[in-house]
C-alpha positions as CSV (number, residue, x, y, z in Angstrom):
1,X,86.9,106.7,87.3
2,X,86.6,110.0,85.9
3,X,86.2,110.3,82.4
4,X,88.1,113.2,81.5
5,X,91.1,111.8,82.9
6,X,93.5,110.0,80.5
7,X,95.1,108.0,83.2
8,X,94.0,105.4,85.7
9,X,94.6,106.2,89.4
10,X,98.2,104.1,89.6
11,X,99.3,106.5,87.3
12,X,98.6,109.5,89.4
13,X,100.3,112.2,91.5
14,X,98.6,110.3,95.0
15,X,99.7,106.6,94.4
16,X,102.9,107.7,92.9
17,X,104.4,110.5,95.7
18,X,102.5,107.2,98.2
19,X,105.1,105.0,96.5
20,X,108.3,107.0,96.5
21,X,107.7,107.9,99.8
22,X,107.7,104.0,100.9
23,X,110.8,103.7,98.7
24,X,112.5,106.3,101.0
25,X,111.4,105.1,104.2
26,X,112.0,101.4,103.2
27,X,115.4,102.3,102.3
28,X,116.1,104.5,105.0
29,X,114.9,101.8,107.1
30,X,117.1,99.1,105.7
31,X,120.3,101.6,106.2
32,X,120.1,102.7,110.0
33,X,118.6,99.2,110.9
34,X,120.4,96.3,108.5
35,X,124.2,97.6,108.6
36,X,123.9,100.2,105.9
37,X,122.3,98.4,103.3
38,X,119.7,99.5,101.0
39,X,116.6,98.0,100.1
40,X,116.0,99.3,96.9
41,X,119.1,101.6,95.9
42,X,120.9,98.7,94.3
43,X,123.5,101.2,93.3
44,X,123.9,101.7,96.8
45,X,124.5,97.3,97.4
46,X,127.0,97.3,94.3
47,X,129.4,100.1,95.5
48,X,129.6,98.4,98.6
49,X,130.3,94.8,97.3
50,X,132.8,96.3,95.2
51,X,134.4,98.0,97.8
52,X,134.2,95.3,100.4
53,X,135.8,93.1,97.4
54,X,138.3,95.6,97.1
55,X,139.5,95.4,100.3
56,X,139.1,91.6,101.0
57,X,136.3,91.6,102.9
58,X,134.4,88.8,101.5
59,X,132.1,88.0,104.1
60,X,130.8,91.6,104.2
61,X,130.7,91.9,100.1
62,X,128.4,89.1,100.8
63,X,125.9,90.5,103.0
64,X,125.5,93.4,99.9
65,X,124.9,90.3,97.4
66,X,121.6,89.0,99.4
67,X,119.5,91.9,98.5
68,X,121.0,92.5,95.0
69,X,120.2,88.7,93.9
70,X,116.5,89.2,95.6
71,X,115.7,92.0,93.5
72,X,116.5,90.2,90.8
73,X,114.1,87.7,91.9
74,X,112.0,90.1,91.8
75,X,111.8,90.8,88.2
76,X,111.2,87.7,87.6
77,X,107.6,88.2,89.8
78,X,106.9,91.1,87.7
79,X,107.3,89.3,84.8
80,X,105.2,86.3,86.1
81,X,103.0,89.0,87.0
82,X,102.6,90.8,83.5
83,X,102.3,87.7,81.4
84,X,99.4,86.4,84.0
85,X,97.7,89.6,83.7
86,X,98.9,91.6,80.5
87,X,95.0,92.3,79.1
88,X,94.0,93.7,82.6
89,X,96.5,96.9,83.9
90,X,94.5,97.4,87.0
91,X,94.5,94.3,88.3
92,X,98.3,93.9,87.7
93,X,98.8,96.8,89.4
94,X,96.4,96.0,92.0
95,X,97.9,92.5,92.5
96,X,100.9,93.7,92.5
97,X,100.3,96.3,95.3
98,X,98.5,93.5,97.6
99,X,102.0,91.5,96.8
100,X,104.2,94.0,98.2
101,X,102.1,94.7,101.2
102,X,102.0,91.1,102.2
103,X,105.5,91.3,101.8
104,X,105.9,94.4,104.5
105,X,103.7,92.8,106.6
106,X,105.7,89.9,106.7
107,X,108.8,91.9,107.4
108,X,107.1,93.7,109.9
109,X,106.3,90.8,111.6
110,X,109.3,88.8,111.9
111,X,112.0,91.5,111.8
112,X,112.7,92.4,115.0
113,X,113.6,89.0,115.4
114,X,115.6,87.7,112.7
115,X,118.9,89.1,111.4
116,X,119.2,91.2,108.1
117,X,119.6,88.7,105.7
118,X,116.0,87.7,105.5
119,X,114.7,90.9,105.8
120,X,117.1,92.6,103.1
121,X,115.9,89.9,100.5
122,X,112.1,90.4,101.6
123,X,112.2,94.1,101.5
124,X,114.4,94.2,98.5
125,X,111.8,91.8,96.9
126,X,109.8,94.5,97.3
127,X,111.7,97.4,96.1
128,X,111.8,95.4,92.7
129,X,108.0,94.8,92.2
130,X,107.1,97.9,92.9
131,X,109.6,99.8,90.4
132,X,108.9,97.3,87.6
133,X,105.4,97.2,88.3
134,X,104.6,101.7,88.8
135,X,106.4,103.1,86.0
136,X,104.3,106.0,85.0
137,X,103.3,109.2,86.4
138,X,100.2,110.3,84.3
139,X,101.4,108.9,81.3
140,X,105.4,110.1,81.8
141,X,108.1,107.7,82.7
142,X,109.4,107.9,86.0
143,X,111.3,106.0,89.3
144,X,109.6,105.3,91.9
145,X,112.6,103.4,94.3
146,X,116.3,105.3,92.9
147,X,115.9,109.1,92.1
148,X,118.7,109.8,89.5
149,X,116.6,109.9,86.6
150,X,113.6,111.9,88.4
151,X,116.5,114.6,89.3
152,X,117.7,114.8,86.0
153,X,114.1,114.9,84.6
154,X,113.0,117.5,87.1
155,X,116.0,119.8,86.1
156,X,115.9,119.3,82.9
157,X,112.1,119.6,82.0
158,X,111.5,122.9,84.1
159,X,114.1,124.7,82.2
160,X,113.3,123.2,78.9
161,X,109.7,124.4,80.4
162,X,110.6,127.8,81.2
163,X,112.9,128.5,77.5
164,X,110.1,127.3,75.4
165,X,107.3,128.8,77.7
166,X,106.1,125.2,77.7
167,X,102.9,125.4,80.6
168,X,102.8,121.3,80.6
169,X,106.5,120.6,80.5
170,X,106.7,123.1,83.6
171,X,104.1,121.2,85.2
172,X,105.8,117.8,84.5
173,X,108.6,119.0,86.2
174,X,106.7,120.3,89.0
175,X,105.5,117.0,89.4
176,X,109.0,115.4,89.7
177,X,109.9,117.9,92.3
178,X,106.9,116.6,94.2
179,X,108.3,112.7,93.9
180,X,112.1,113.9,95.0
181,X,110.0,115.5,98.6
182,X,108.3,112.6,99.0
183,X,111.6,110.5,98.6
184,X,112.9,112.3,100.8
185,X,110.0,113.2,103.5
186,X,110.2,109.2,103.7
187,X,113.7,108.9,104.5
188,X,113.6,111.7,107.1
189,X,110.5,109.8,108.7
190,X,111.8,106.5,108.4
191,X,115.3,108.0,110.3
192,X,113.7,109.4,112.9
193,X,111.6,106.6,113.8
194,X,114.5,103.8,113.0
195,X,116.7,105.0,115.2
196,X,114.1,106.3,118.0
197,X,112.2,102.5,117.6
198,X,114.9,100.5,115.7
199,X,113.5,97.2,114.0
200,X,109.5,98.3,115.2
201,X,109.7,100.9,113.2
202,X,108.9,99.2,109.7
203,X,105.5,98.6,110.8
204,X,104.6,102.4,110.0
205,X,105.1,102.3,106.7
206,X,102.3,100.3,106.1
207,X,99.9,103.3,106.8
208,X,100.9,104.5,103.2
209,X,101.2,100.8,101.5
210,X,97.6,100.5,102.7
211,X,96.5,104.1,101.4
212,X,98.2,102.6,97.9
213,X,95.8,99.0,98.1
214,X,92.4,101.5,99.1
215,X,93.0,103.9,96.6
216,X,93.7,101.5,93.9
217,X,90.0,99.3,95.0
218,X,88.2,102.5,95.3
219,X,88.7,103.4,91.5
220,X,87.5,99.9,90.4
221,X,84.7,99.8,92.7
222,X,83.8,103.4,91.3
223,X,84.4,102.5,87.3
């Protein structure tokens, strides 16, 4: 690793554009292929249960529940995770990243021929290891899987940028732009391909889950 930078490579521009961009196209995925649910977007899952509840659909509120309750299973990983590994950030991170692509690989595997409940709680699984677990973009907070807060940030840092002629706090905003186009470049890919290859169509989004594992091995084979 470079000396003169003052982050490690999970905290950079690459792995984290990598990351939203699987956060798109998992949840992208999960939409057009598992009866509009989301994998990560748990926002998303919650207006739907409520509505289904609403409306007294209770078997349908259900089918939103699954992946809201495996997220939260989730956390509980990362926190597994964190305690296991706090003195080491790399290899949390690094363990972390092999997690989730297991994961994918899994759901790549057996997805085309289970129903949604089982993929929904892997690939929400997912979705919650990899926000609690990539949290910072070169030293700034940011989302990796919902995109509220990086839209607010983006807005808001550019203009306080550009009224206090503030060089880094333009770039920081720059930088958030750059995570909302990959967010969305992965749910435009993942759309195109989901409904052209339906349930197969998972499998390409572990090109960039792979690019996340080599990229995080190359800097400690290179520190």
């Amino acid at each position: 690793m470079s000396k003169k930078k003052e982050y490690q490579v999970f905290e950079g521009l690459r792995i984290a554009t990598s990351l939203t961009f699987i956060s798109g196209y998992l949840n992208a995925f999960t939409y057009v292929t598992q009866g509009g649910r989301f994998a990560g977007v748990q926002s998303g899952n919650i207006i739907m249960l409520s509505y289904y509840l609403a409306i007294g659909e209770l078997a349908q509120a259900v089918s939103f529940l699954n992946p809201i309750i495996f997220f939260i299973v989730g956390q509980f990983a990362v926190y597994m995770i964190k305690s296991f590994f706090r003195k080491d950030e790399w290899l949390r991170h690094f363990i972390s990243s092999v997690l989730m692509t297991f994961f994918i690989f899994l759901a790549v595997i057996i997805t085309p021929f289970v129903g949604p409940v089982l993929t929904m709680a892997i690939l929400a699984f997912v979705a919650s290891i990899q926000i609690g677990t990539f949290q910072k973009l070169r030293g700034a907070p940011y989302a990796n899987v919902m995109m509220t807060g990086n839209l607010k940030n983006a807005a808001y840092l550019w203009f306080k940028g550009w009224m206090e002629n503030d060089v880094a706090l333009r770039k920081r905003g720059r930088e958030t732009i750059f995570i909302l186009a990959s967010f969305s470049l992965g749910v435009i890919v993942s759309t195109i391909f989901s409904l052209k290859f339906f349930e197969y169509s998972l499998a390409y989004v572990l090109f960039p889950t792979f690019y996340v594992n080599y990229e995080l091995w190359r800097e400690k084979s290179l520190a």
